[in-house]
N, C-alpha and C positions, 0 to 999 in steps of 0.2 A: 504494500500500500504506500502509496506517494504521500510528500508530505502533506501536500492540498489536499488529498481527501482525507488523510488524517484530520484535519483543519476543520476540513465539513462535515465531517460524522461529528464530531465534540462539539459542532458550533449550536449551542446551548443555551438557551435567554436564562437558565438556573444557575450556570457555570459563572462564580464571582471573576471580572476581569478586573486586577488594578491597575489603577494609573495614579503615580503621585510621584511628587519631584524627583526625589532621590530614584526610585527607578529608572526615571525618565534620564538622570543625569548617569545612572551605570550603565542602560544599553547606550548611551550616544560614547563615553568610553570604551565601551567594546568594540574588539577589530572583529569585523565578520572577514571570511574570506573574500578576496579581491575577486574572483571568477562569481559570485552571486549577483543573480540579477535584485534587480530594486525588487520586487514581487517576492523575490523567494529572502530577503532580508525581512520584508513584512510579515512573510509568513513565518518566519522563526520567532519576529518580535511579538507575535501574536500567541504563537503558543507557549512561549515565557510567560507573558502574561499571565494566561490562561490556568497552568499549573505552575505556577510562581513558589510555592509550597514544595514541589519538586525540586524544586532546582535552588533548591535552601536560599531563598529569598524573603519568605514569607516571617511565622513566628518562631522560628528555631533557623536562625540565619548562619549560614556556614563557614563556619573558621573563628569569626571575631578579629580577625588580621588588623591589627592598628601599625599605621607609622611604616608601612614593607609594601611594596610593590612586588604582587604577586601574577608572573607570568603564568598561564597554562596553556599548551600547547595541545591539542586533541589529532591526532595522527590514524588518519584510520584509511593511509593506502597501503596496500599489501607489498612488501613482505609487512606480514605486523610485527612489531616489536615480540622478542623473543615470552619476555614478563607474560604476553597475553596468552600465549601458546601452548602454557602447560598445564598438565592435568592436576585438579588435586592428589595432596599426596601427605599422609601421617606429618607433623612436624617431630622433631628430637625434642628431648624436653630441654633444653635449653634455648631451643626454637621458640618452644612454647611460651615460655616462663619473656621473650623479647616481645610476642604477638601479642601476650596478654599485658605486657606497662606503655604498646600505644594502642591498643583499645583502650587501658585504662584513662589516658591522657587525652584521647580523642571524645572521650565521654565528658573529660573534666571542660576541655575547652567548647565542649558545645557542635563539633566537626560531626559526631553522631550519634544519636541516642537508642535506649534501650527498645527493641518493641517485643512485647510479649503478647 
């Protein structure tokens, strides 16, 4: 499914869209890719919007990043990066015991929470 009909199956008069300054001021900082057309910028700006709570914007905002300029880079031509490619697999416990103080840390700073 493309992203426009994505777009138009969820386009919803129930679905909250916001719009408020500081939003407005993070997508005009974002670099989209140079190859998108105006249309398919709109239609990305629309579906942030739309599920804005996704994409940790909303009331559980992501990172809490003060004072650092934080680049991300999303790479999704093939070859993929090696990191994506591989299967799960048992950690060692000492694996373990590193997985679990940045989960733990990633809890503390708010990057992600518990769902049960």
């Amino acid at each position: 499914m493309s992203v426009q009909q994505e777009v138009e199956k969820h386009q919803n008069p129930t679905i909250k869209i916001i719009s408020d300054n500081r939003f407005d001021e993070g997508i005009n900082e974002t670099s989209f890719g140079k190859s998108l057309l105006p249309k398919q910028k709109t239609t990305i700006e629309h579906i942030i919007r739309t599920y804005y709570n996704e994409f940790g914007l909303g009331k559980y905002q992501l990172g809490k990043i003060e004072k650092h300029q934080v680049n991300i880079t999303l790479n999704t031509n093939k070859p993929y990066p090696p990191i994506l490619k591989k299967n799960p697999y048992p950690a060692s416990p000492h694996n373990r015991v590193e997985i679990e103080k940045g989960i733990d840390e990633s809890l503390k700073v708010r990057i992600i929470m518990l769902s049960w």
